[in-house]
C-alpha positions in Angstrom: -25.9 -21.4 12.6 -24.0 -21.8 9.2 -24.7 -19.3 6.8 -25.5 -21.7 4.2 -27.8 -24.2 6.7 -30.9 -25.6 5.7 -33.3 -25.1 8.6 -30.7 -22.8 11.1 -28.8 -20.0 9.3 -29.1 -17.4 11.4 -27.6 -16.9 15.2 -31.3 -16.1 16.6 -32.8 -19.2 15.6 -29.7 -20.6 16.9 -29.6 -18.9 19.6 -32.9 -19.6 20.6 -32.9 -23.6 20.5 -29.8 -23.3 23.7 -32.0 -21.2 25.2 -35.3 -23.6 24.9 -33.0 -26.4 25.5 -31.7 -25.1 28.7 -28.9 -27.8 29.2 -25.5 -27.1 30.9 -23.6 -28.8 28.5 -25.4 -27.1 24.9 -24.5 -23.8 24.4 -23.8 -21.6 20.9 -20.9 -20.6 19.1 -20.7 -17.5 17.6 -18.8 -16.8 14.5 -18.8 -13.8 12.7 -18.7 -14.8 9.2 -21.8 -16.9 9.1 -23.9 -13.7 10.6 -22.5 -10.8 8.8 -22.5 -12.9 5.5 -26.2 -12.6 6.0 -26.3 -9.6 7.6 -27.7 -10.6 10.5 -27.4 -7.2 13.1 -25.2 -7.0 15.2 -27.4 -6.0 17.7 -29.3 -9.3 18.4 -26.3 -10.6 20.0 -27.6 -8.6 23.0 -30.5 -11.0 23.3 -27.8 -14.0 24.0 -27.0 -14.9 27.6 -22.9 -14.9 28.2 -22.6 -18.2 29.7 -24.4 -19.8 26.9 -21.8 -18.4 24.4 -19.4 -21.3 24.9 -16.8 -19.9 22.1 -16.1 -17.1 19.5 -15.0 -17.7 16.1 -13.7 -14.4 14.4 -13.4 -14.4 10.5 -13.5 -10.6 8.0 -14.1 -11.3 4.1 -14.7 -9.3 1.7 -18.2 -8.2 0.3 -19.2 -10.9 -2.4 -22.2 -12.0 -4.1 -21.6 -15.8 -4.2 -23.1 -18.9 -2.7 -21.8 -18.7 1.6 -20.2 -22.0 1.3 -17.8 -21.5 -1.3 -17.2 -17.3 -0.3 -16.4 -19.2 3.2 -14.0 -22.0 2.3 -12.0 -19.5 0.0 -12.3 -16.2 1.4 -12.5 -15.5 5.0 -9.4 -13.2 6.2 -8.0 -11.7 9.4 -9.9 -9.1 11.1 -9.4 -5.9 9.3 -8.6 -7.5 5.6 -11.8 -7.6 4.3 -15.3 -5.3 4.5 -17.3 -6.6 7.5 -18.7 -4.0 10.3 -16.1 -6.3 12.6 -15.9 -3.8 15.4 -19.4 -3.6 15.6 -20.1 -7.2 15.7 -17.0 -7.6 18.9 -18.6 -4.9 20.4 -22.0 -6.6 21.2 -20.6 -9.6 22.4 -18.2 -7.6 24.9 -21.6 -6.1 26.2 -23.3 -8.6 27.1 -19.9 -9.8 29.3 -18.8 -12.5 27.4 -14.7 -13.5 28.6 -14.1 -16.5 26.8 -11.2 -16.8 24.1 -11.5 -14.9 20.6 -10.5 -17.4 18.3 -9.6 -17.7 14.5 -11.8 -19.4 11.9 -10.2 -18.4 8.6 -10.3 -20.9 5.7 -8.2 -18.9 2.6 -6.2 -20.2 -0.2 -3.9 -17.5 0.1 -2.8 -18.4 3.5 -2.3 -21.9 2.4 0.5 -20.5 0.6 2.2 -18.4 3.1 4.8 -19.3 5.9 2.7 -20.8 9.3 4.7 -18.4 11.1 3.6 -15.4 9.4 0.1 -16.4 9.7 -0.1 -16.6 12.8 1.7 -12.9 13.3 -1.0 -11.2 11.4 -3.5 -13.4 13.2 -2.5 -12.2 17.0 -2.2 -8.7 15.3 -5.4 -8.7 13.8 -7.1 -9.8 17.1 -5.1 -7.3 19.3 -6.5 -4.4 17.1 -10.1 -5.7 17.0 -10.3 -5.9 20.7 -8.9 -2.9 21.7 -10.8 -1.1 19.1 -13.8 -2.4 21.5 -14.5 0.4 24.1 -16.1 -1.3 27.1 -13.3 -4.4 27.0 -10.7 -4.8 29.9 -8.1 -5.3 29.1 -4.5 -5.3 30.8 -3.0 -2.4 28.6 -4.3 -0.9 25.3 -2.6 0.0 22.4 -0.7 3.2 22.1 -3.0 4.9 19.2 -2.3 4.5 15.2 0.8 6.4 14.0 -1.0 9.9 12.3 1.9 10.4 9.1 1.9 14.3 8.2 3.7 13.1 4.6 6.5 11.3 3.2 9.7 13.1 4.1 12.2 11.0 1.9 12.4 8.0 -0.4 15.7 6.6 -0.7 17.4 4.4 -3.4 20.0 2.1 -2.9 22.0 2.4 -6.2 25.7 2.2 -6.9 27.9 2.1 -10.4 26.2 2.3 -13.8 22.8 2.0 -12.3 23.3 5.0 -10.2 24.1 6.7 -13.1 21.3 5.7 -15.1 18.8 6.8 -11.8 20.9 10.4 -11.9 19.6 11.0 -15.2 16.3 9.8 -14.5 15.9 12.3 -12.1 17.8 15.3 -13.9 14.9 14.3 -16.5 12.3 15.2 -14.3 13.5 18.2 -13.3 14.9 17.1 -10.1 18.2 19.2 -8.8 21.0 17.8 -6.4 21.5 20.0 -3.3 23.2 17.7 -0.6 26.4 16.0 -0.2 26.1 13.6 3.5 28.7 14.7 5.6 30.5 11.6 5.5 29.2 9.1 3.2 28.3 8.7 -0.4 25.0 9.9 -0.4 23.1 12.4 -2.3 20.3 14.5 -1.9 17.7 16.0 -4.7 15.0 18.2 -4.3 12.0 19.5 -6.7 8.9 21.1 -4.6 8.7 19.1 -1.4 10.3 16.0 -2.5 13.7 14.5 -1.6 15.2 11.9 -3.0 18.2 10.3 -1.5 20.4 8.1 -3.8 22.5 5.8 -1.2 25.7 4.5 -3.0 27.3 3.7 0.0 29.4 0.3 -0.5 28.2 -1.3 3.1 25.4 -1.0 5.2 22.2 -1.7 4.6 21.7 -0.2 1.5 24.7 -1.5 -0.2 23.0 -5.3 0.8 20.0 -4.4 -0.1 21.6 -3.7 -3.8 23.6 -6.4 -3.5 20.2 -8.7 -3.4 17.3 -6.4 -5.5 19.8 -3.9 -7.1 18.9 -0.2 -7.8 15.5 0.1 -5.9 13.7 1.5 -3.2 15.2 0.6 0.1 13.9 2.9 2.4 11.3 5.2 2.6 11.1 8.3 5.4 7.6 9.3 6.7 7.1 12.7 8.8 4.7 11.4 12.1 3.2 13.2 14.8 4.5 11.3 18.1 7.9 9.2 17.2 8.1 7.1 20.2 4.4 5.9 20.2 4.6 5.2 16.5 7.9 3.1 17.9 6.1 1.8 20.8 2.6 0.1 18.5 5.1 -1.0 16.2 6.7 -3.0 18.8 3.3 -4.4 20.1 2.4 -5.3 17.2 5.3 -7.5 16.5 6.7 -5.2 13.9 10.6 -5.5 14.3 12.6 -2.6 14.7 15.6 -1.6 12.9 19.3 -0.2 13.9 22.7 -0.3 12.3 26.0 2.0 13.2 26.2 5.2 12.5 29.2 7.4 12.1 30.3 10.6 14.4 27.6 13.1 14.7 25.6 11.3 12.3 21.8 10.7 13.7 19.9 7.2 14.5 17.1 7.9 13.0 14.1 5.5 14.2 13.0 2.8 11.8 10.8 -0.4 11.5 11.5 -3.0 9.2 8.8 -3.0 5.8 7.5 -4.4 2.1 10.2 -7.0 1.3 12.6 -6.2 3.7 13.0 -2.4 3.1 13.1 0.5 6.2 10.1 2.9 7.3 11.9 5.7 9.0 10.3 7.7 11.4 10.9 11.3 11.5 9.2 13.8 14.0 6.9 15.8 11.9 8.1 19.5 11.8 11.2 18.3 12.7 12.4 17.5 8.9 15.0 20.5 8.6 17.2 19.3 11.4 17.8 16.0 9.7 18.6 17.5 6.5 20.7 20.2 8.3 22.3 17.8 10.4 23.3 15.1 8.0 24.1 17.1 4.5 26.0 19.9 3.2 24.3 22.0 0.8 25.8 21.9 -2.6 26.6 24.6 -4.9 23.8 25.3 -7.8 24.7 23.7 -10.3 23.3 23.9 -14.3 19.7 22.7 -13.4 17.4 20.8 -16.4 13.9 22.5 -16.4 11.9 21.7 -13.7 8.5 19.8 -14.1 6.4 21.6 -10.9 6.5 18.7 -9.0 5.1 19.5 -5.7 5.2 16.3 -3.8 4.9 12.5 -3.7 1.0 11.7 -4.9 1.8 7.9 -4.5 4.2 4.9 -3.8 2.8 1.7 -5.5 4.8 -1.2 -4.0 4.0 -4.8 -5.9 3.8 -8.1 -4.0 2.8 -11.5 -4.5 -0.7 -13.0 -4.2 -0.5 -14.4 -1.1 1.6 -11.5 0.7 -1.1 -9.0 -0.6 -3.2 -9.5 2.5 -0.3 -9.5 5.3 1.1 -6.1 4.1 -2.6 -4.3 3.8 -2.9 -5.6 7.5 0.5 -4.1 8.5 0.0 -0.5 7.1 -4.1 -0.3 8.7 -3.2 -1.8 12.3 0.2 0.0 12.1 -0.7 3.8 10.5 -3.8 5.6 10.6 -4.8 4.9 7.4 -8.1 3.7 5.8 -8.1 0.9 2.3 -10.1 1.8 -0.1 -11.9 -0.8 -2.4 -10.2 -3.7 -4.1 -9.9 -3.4 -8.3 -9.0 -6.4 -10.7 -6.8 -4.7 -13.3 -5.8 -6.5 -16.6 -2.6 -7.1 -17.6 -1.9 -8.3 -21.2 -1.1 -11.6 -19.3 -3.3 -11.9 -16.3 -4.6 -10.3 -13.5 -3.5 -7.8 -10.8 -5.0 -6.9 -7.8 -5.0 -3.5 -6.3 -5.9 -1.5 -3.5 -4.8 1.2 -1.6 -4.5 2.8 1.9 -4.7 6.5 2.9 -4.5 8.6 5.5 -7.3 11.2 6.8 -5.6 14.1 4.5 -4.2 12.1 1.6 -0.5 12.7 2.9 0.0 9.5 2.7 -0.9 7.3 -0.2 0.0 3.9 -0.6 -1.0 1.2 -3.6 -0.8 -2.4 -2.9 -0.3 -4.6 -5.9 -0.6 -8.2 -5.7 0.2 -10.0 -8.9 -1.9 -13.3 -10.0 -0.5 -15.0 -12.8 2.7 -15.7 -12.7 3.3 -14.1 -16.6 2.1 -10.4 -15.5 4.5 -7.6 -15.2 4.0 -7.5 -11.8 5.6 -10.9 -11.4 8.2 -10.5 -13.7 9.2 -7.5 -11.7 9.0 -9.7 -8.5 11.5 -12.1 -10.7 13.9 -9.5 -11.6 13.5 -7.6 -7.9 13.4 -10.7 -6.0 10.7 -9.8 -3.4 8.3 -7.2 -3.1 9.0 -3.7 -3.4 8.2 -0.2 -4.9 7.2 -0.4 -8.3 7.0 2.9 -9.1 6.3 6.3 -7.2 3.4 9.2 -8.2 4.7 12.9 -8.1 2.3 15.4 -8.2 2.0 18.4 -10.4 -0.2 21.7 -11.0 0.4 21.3 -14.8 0.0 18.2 -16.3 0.9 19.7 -19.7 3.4 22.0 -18.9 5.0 19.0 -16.8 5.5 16.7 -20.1 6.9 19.5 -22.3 9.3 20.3 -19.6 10.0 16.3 -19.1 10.1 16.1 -23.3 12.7 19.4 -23.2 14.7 17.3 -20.4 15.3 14.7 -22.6 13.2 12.2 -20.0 12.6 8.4 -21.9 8.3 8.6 -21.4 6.3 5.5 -22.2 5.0 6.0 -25.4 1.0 6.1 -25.5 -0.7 3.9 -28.5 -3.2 6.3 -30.6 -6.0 4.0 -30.5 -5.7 5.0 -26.2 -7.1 8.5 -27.8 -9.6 7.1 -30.2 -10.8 5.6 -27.1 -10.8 8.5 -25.1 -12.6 10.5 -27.3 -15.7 8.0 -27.3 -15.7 7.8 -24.3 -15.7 11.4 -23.0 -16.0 13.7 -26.1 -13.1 15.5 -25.3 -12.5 18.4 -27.6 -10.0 18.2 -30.2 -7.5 21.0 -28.6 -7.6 18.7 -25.5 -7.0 15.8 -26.6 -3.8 16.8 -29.0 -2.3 17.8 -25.9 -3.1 14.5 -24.6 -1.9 12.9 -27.6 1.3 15.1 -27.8 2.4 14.5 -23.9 1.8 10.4 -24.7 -0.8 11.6 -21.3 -3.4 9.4 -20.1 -6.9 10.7 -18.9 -9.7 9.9 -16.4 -12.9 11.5 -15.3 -15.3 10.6 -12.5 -18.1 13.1 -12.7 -16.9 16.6 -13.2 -13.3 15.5 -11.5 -10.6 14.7 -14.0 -7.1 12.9 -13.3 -4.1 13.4 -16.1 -0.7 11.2 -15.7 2.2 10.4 -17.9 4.7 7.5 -17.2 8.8 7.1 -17.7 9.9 3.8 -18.7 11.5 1.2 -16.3 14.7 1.7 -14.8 16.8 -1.6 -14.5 13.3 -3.3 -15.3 12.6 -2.8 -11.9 10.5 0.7 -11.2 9.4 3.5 -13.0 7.8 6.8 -12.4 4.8 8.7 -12.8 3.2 12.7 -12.9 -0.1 13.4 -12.0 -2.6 16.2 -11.9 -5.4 15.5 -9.7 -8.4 17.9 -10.6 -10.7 17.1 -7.6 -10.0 13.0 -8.7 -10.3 10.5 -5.5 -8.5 7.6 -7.2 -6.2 6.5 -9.2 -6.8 6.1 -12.7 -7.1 1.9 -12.7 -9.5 2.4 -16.0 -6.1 3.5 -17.5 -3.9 0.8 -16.0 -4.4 -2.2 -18.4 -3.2 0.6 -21.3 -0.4 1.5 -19.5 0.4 -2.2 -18.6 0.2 -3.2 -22.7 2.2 -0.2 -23.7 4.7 -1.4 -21.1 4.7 -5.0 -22.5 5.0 -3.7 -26.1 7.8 -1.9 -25.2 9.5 -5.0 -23.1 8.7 -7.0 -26.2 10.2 -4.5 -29.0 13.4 -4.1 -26.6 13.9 -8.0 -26.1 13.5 -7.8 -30.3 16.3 -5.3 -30.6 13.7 -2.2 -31.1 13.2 1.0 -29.5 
């Protein structure tokens, strides 16, 4: 029954032509697209007899109001990618006994770009999920549950010479203060509220190469999660390779799986953080501190891909963490478009944005030239004092992307802000949301090395992450790319 037939376009009518037929060689296939596109229930796929289904085709999109043929031949994903009631839909054909294959019927342009081989991973992935998400199906041995993440214990930067430097003062501008030494190799620890930072300057390893290739970025990031070896243990039947390297006497193998353009997850046992730290660092003396901002902990890591990777890494973290994606946004950049979306888990310890840049002139691409590969673009801290947090950053001597003033002409249309209020905006260069009675505040650093940048947030009761102020924020970016590549600012 395609979604899009003239006469059948619907499973039941389908469905009930086999049946009048009655011949041992017509029977119906199934496929999941063509009914949830109309929204056919689920349910009426109790009506069908199993050995009449002769095959299942499995296809997720997401939720668009466009003719069925061409939503179909353009945007069908993997199970789990896109918006349909999937589970449901599996679930009523295991009822009524069906045992025949689960097969793939995905038409995308996206895919048509990627690697065969990586395709196919996120397609057995995508089906192993589904099915065992299915209660009543038999199978030989079900998943070990989604990894539950507690928070992000670490990020770590791989960084060495004038680039290390240039991230040291980065960090000493927002209020950050080094407190640990590793016992045997170049690496240091900062603190500010519940956030570490580890700078890794080591010259070999796996940070050092992954220096060598992206330079001073992201390389690892460390997230606290409730049972180690069954986070390990779905990794691995998931296909999601693991990660070792030598370590050094009395230094710890700490459990990772490989991530986002090559970088490390690391697994830590949640509770369990102080031993690591105690184990692997000395503590350093105080030394003369900038002023702190009130950063309590990490709000967000957004990590920037390319179009057709977008999909594969949104699959990875929602079969591989329990996490749920919230809806995709189109944001404009000066010189294209950006998709975004995000995953979380239950609490919101865990936030992670995916951006997946469209044209090829956007900043997310040019950050995918100058990083070569996905990556972390830049990383959310949260704060309790917004305002507070930029005079500190301004008193720090922090470089903060400078805000245009028609931003606040806006603003004040659009919300009526009172004219204290907004000054304060103004004077912090902060941006400002609202979504009912919650509100959102957040100022921005400029790029380090071109490459990633941070941010400070105060989340008043706010859900999301303030994509109405993201094309400002990209053009105030590009303005200041363009005045530096003039010989300004």
């Amino acid at each position: 029954a395609l979604a899009w037939g003239r006469h059948v376009n619907d499973h039941r009518d389908a469905w009930g032509l086999v049946r009048d037929v009655n011949h041992p060689n017509i029977g119906l296939i199934l496929d999941s697209f063509h009914s949830l596109s109309r929204r056919v229930p689920s349910s009426s796929i109790l009506d069908i007899r199993a050995e009449k289904l002769f095959i299942i085709q499995v296809a997720d999109a997401p939720l668009l109001d466009m003719d069925p043929l061409y939503w179909s031949r353009h945007f069908r994903c993997m199970p789990g990618q896109g918006d349909f009631a999937l589970t449901e839909w599996a679930e009523a054909v295991s009822r009524i006994g069906y045992q025949g294959y689960w097969s793939l019927e995905i038409f995308n342009d996206r895919f048509r770009e990627g690697s065969a081989t990586g395709v196919a991973t996120d397609g057995v992935r995508a089906l192993r999920v589904m099915v065992d998400s299915i209660p009543e199906q038999s199978i030989a041995m079900r998943l070990p549950p989604k990894a539950a993440v507690s928070g992000i214990a670490f990020i770590e930067f791989a960084a060495t010479g004038d680039e290390a430097i240039a991230l040291t003062a980065i960090l000493r501008g927002l209020g950050f203060t080094r407190t640990g030494q590793h016992i045997h190799k170049a690496v240091t620890r900062w603190q500010q509220g519940g956030i570490n930072i580890v700078i890794n300057c080591e010259p070999e390893g796996f940070a050092h190469s992954f220096d060598e290739v992206h330079g001073g970025s992201v390389c690892a990031i460390g997230l606290s999660v409730q049972d180690v070896p069954l986070a390990l243990h779905r990794a691995e039947a998931l296909d999601i390779p693991h990660f070792t390297q030598a370590v050094g006497p009395d230094e710890l193998q700490i459990p990772a799986v490989q991530g986002v353009g090559g970088s490390l997850i690391y697994f830590l046992p949640a509770g369990d953080e102080a031993h690591v730290w105690g184990h692997e660092f000395m503590p350093l003396d105080a030394e003369m501190p900038t002023t702190p901002l009130g950063l309590r902990g990490v709000d967000h890591v957004a990590q920037t891909m390319r179009y057709h990777e977008f999909l594969s890494w949104l699959l990875y973290y929602i079969t591989l963490f329990d996490v749920s994606k919230t809806p995709q946004v189109e944001i404009a950049d000066p010189l294209g478009l950006v998709l975004s979306q995000a995953v979380e888990s239950p609490d919101k310890a865990l936030r992670i944005t995916l951006n997946g840049a469209l044209g090829q002139d956007t900043l997310s691409s040019r950050f995918l030239h100058n990083y070569l590969g996905a990556g972390v673009q830049h990383i959310a801290f949260t704060c309790d004092d917004i305002f507070a947090a930029a005079a500190a950053a301004e008193r720090n001597g922090l470089d903060m992307l400078p805000i245009p003033e028609n931003y606040y002409e806006d603003v004040e249309a659009r919300f009526g802000l009172d004219a204290g209020l907004l000054a304060s905006l103004r004077t912090g260069n902060i941006l400002y949301d609202r979504d009912g009675d919650a509100e959102y505040f957040q100022f921005y650093t400029r790029a380090f090395g071109k490459r990633i940048f941070f941010e400070v947030v105060e989340r008043r009761d706010y859900q999301a992450y303030g994509a109405a102020n993201a094309t400002i924020r990209l053009a105030a970016q590009s303005r200041y790319k363009a005045g530096t590549e003039q010989g300004e600012g």
